[in-house]
C-alpha positions in Angstrom: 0.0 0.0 0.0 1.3 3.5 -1.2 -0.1 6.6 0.5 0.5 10.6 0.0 -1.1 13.7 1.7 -3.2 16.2 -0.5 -6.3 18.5 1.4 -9.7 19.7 1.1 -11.7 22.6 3.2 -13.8 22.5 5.8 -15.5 25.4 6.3 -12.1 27.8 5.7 -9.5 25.9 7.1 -7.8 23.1 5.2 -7.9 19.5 6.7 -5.6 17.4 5.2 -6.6 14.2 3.7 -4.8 10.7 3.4 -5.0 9.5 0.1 -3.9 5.3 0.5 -4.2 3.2 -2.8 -3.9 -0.7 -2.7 -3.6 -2.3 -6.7 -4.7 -6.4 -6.2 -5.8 -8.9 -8.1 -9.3 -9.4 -9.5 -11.4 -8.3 -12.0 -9.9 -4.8 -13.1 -11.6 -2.1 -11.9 -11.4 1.7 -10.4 -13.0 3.2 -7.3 -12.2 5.8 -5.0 -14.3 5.8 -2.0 -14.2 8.7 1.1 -17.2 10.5 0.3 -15.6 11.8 -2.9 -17.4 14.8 -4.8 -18.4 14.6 -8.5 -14.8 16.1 -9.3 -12.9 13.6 -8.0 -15.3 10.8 -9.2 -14.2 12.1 -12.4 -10.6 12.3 -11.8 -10.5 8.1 -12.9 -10.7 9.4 -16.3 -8.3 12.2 -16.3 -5.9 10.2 -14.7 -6.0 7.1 -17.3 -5.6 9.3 -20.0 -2.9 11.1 -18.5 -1.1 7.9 -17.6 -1.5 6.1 -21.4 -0.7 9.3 -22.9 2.8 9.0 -20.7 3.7 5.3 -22.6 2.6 4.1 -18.8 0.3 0.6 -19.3 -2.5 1.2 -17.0 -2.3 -1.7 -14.6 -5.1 -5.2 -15.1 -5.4 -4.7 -11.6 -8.7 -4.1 -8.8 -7.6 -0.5 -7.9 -8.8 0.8 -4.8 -7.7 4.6 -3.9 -9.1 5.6 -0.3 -9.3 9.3 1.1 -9.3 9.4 4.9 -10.5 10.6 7.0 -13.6 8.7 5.4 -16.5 10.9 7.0 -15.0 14.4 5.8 -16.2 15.3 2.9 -13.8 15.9 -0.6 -14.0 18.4 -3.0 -11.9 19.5 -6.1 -10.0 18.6 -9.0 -6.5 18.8 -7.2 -6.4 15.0 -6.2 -5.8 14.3 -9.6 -1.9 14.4 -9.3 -2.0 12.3 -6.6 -4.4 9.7 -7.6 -1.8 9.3 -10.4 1.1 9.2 -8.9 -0.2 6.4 -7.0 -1.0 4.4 -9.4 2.2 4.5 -11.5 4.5 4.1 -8.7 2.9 1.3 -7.0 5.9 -0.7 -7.6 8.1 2.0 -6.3 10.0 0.6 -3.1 10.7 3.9 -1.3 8.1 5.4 0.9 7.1 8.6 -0.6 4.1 9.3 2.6 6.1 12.5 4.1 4.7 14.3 0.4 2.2 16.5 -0.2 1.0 16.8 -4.0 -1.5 19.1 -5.3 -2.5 19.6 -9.4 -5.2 18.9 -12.1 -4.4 16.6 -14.8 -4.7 17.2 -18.7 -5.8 14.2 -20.4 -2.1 14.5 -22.2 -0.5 14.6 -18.7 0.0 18.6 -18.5 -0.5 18.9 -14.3 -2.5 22.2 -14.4 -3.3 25.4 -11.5 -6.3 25.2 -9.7 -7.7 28.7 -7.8 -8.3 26.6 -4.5 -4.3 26.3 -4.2 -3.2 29.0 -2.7 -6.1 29.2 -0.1 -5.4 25.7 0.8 -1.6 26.2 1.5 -1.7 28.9 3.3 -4.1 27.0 6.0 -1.8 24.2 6.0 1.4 26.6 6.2 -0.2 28.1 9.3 -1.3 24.5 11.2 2.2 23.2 10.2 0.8 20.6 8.6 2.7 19.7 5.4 6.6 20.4 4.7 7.2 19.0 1.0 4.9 19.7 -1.7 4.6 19.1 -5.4 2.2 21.9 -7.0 1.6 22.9 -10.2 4.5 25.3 -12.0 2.7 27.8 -13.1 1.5 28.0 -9.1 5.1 28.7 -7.9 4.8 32.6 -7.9 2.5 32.9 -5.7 3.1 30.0 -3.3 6.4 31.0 -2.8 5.2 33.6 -0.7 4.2 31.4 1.8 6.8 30.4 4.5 7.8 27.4 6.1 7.0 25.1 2.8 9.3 23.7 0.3 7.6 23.8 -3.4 8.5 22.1 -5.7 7.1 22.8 -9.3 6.3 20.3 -11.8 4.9 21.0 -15.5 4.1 17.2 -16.6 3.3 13.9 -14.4 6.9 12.5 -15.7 8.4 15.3 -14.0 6.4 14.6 -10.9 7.2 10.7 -10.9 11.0 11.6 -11.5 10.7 13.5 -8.0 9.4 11.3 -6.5 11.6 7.9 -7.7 14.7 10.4 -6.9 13.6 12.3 -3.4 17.1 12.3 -2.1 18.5 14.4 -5.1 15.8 17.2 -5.6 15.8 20.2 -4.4 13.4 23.1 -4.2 11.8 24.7 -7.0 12.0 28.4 -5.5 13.1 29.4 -2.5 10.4 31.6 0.3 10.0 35.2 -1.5 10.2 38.3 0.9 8.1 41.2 0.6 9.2 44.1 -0.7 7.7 47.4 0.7 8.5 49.7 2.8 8.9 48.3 6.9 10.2 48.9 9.8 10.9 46.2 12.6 9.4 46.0 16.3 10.8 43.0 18.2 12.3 41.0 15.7 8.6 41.6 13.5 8.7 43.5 10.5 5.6 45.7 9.3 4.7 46.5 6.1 2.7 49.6 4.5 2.5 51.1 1.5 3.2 54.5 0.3 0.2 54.7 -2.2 -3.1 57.4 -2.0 -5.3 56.6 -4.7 -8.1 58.4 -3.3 -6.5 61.3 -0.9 -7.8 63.2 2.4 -6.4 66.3 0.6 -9.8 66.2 -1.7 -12.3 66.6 1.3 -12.7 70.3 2.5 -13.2 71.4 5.6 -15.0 68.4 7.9 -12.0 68.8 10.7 -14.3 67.0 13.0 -14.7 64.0 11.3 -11.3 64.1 10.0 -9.8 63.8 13.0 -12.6 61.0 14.2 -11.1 59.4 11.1 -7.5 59.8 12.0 -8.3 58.2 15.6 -10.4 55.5 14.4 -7.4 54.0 11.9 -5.1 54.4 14.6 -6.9 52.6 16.9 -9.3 50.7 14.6 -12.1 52.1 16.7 -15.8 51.4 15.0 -16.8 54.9 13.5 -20.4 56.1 12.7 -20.6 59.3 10.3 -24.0 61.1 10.6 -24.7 64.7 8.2 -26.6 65.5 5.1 -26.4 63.8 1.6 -23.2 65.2 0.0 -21.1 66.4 3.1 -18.4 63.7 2.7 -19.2 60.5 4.6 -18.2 58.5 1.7 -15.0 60.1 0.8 -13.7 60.4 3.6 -14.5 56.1 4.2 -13.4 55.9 1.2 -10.0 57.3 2.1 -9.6 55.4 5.7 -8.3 52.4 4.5 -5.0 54.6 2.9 -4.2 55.7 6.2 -4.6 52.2 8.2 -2.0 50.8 10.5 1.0 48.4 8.7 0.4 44.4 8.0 2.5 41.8 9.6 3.8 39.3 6.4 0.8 37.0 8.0 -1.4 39.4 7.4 -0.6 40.2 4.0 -1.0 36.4 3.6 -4.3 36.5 5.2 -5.4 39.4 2.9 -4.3 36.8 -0.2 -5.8 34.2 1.4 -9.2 36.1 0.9 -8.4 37.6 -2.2 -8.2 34.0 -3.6 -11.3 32.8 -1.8 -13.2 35.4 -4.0 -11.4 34.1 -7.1 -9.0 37.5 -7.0 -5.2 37.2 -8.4 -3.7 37.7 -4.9 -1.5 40.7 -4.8 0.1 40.6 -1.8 0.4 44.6 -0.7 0.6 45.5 2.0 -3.4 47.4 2.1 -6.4 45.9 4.2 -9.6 44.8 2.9 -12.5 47.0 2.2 -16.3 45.9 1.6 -18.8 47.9 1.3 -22.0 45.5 0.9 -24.9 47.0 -0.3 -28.4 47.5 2.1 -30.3 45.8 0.3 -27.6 42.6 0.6 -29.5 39.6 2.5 -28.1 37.4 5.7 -26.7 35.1 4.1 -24.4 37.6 1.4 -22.9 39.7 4.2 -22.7 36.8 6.9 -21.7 33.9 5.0 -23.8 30.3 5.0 -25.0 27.9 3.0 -27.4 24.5 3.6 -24.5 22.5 2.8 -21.7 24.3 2.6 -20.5 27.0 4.9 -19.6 30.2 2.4 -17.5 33.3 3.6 -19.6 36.4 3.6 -18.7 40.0 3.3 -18.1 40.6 7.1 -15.8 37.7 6.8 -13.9 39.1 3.9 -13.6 42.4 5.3 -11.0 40.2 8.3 -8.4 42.8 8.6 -9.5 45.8 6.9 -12.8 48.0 6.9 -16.4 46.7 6.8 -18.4 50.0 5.4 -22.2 50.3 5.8 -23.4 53.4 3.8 -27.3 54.1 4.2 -26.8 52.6 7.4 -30.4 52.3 8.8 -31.4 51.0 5.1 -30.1 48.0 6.3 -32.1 44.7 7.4 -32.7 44.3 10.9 -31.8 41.1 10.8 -28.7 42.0 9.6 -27.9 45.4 12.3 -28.3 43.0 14.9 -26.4 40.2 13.7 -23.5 42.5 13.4 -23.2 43.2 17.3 -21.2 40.0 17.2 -18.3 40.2 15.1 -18.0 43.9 16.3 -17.7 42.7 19.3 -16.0 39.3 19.6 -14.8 39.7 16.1 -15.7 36.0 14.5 -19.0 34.7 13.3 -20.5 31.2 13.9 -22.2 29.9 11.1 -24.3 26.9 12.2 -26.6 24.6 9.8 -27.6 21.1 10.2 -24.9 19.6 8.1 -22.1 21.7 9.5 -21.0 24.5 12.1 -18.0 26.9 11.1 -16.3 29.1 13.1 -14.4 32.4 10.6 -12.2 35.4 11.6 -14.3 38.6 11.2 -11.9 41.0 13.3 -12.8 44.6 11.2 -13.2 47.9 11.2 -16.7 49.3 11.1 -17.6 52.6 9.5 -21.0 53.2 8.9 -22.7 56.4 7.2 -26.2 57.9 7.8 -28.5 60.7 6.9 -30.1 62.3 9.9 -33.2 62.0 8.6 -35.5 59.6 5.9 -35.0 63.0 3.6 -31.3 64.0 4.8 -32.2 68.3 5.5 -32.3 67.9 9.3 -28.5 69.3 9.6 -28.5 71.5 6.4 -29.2 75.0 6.6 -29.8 76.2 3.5 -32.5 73.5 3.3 -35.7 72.6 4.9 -36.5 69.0 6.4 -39.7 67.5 5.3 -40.2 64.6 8.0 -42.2 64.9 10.3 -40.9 64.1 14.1 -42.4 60.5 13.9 -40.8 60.3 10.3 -37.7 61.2 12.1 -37.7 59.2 15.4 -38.8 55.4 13.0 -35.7 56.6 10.7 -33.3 56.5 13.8 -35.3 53.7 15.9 -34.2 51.2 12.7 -30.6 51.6 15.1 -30.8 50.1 18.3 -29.2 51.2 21.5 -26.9 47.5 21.8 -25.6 48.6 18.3 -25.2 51.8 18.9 -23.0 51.0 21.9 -21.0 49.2 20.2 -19.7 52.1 18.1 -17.0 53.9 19.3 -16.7 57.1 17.7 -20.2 59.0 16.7 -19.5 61.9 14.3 -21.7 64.9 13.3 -20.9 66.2 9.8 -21.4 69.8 9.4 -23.0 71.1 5.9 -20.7 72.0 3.1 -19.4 75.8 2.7 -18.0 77.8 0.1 -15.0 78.8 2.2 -13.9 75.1 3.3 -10.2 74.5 3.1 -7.9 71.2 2.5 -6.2 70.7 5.5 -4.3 67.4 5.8 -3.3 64.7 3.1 -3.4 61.2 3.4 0.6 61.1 3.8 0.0 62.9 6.8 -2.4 61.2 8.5 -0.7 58.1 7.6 2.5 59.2 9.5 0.7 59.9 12.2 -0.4 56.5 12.3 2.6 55.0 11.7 4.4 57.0 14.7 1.5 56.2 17.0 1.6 52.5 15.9 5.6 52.4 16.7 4.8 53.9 20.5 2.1 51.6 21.3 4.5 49.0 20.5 7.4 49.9 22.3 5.4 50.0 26.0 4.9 46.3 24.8 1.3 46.1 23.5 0.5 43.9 20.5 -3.3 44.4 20.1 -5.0 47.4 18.6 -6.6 49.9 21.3 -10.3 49.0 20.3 -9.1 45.1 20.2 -7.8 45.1 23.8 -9.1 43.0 26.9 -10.4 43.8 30.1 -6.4 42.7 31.4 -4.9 44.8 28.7 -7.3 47.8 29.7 -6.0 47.8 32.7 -2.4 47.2 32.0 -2.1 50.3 29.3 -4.8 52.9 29.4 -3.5 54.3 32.9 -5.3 57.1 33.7 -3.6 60.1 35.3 -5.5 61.9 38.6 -7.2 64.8 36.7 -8.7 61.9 34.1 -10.0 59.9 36.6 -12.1 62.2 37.7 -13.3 63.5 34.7 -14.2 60.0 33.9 -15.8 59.3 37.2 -18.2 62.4 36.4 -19.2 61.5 33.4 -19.9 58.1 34.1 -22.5 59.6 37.0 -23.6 62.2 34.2 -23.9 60.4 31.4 -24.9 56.6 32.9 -22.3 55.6 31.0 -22.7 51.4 30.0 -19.7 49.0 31.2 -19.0 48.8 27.8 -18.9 52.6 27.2 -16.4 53.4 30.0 -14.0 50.7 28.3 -14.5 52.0 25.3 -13.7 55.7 26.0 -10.7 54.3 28.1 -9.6 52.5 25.0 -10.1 55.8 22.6 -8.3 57.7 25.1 -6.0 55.6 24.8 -5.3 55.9 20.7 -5.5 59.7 21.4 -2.6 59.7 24.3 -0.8 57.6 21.5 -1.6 60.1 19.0 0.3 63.0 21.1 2.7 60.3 22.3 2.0 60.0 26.2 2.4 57.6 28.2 -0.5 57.8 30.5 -3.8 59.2 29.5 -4.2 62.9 30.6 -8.0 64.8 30.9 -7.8 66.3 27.8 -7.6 62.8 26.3 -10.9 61.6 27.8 -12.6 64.9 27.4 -11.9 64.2 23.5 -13.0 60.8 23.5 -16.1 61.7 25.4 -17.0 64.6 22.8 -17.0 61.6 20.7 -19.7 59.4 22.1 -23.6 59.2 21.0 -25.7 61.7 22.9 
């Protein structure tokens, strides 16, 4: 019995799968059995064409191909390499079970690139589960991004048999390629970023307000809610957050491929996080993921990373508003059916955009609101307060004047970032503000005298939530980081307060 590794998905992460053949006597015949998907049903045909075209005799034999474990389920045409391989070195006396092989067969024996490769080795790169692997050639340039793997590229089954027959003299295809951007390292870990504004803060005018709400929610990745009339720049200026976000650890940037190739994207690998913005009228399933059978990412799970944008914010489903107070909070959604339960990453960035009113006058002076108050109070009601508390900065947008000024660019507010991201580091914190524990509260937003008791007030004052007081600890935080201080002074909380929903 001959066996080699190859893997399939369950739910997003890769499991790896066992593939053990036995060729005995009997009446020829062909099965794989493992609870095999139509793909690899069809992958006896591929295969014997690939192997006759290759002047190998397909064997008079009862071939039985078996792909544990036997109750996950299989899917994809990347067995094929490895149901051949199988089969024509069944006489081969070496063991050949420490390899990995991944690659569709042409009937003439061409092994071609499947989308699903890249995805699946970047799972089993992070569960340091496989070490050699045969893949397709033309996959090499983008695999070889992935650490901790040794790839070796074939173009034909010969080439892939040769490999194998001569393990001890074959060396890697391509060796681990770096990325190259700009970095700068914190504790032996490099971070990336990228020196590109394709859509600047330089174009919005005026809006300081929400420009600095913007500034401190990339910082700190702090969920942002921007409230004004139609036209006064909530869109551009969520538009140009995700220029401004903080660097990407090399497993991020992976992460960020890994997605990109889940949505059938050529992975780019920059160093620039996510952005969705799913439209209101998008169901459950579209921006959570699911499936009867099948557990499919969704936009919230896509947007792992990077920025999650709601515009027409109260537009949106119910069902969908509320559903969203997980993953803003724990930052992962569970995706249970009857046939399967999944567990996905969904830590993001939430920026959501709103009118004030169903006809968008309320805050424009030049123009007169036609809603009535009731008109007014079901617009805002579509919000509710658990939501609501989970945002942590609420902005107001003035209206637009004639006399409105650029103030910053996106360079600028990306340094600022940058310099804020480097002193948050070097007091020892890994974890973005907003993402921090009720431990790591504690540990770094240290409040000086004078803040504590402007906190204590406005906790009385306001009857501030549990939830609230953490989270204006946690944006006083970003804002002591901001003007690079080590503990958080009163004019840090009085900011952060100014920022929260009245």
């Amino acid at each position: 019995m001959k066996s080699l590794h190859c893997a399939t998905y369950e739910g997003l992460d890769a499991k790896l799968v066992h593939v053990e053949s036995t060729l005995t006597k009997g009446l020829p015949s062909f099965s794989i059995v493992g609870m095999v998907s139509t793909a690899i049903s069809e992958a006896k045909e591929r295969v014997k064409s690939a192997l006759l075209s290759n002047n190998f005799s397909f064997p008079p034999k009862r071939i039985t191909l078996n792909l544990a474990p036997s109750d996950l389920k299989k899917e994809g045409s990347h067995f094929d390499l490895c149901i051949a391989l199988l089969i024509a070195l069944d006489s081969l006396e070496d063991d050949i079970s420490q390899w990995a092989v991944f690659g569709e067969l042409g009937l003439d024996g061409m092994v071609k690139e499947n989308m699903q490769l890249y995805p699946l080795m970047l799972s089993l790169a992070n569960q340091s589960l496989v070490q050699k692997v045969i893949v397709p050639f033309e996959s090499l340039d983008k695999l070889s991004k992935i650490p901790n793997i040794e790839f070796y590229g074939v173009k034909t089954l010969q080439e892939a048999i040769d490999i194998l027959k001569n393990q001890m003299g074959v060396v890697a295809s391509q060796e681990n390629s770096s990325i190259d951007f700009p970095h700068y390292e914190l504790e032996s870990e490099k971070y990336y970023y990228i020196k590109e504004y394709s859509d600047d803060f330089s174009d919005v005018k005026g809006q300081e307000i929400a420009k600095r709400g913007a500034l401190i929610a990339a910082t700190g990745f702090h969920n942002i809610l921007f409230e004004g009339s139609p036209g006064c720049g909530k869109s551009m200026i969520a538009k140009r957050l995700k220029y401004i976000l903080p660097p990407m650890r090399s497993e991020d940037i992976l992460d960020v491929a890994k997605l990109q190739a889940l949505e059938a994207k050529e992975p780019d690998f920059k160093p620039r996080r996510n952005m969705r913005s799913p439209h209101h009228s998008s169901t459950l399933a579209s921006v959570f993921g699911g499936g009867s059978h099948k557990a499919q990412i969704g936009e919230v799970g896509l947007a792992h990373g990077g920025i999650l944008f709601f515009d027409e914010l109260p537009h949106f489903s119910k069902n969908v508003l509320e559903a969203l107070r997980e993953p803003m909070e724990d930052g992962k959604i569970r995706i249970s059916r009857v046939n399967s339960k999944v567990e996905y990453p969904a830590d993001f960035l939430f920026v959501g955009a709103m009118n004030p009113c169903p006809c968008g006058n309320l805050l424009n002076h030049n123009r007169e609101c036609r809603c009535s108050e009731l008109e007014i109070q079901r617009y805002k009601a579509r919000l509710s307060d658990p939501f609501l508390d989970r945002v942590d900065l609420n902005i107001t947008m003035a209206s637009v004047n004639a006399d409105d000024k650029a103030s910053f660019s996106s360079k600028d507010l990306h340094k600022q970032v940058l310099e804020a991201h480097i002193f948050s580091h070097q007091r020892g914190q890994k974890n973005f503000n907003a993402k921090l524990n009720d431990k790591e509260i504690e540990k770094f937003c240290i409040l000086d005298e004078d803040a504590k008791i402007t906190l204590d007030m406005a906790i009385s004052r306001f009857d501030l939530s549990f939830r609230s007081i953490k989270k204006v600890q946690k944006v006083g935080r970003t804002i002591a980081d901001l003007d690079s201080c080590e503990l958080i002074e009163k004019r840090h909380i009085l900011e952060a307060l100014s920022f929260r929903r009245r």
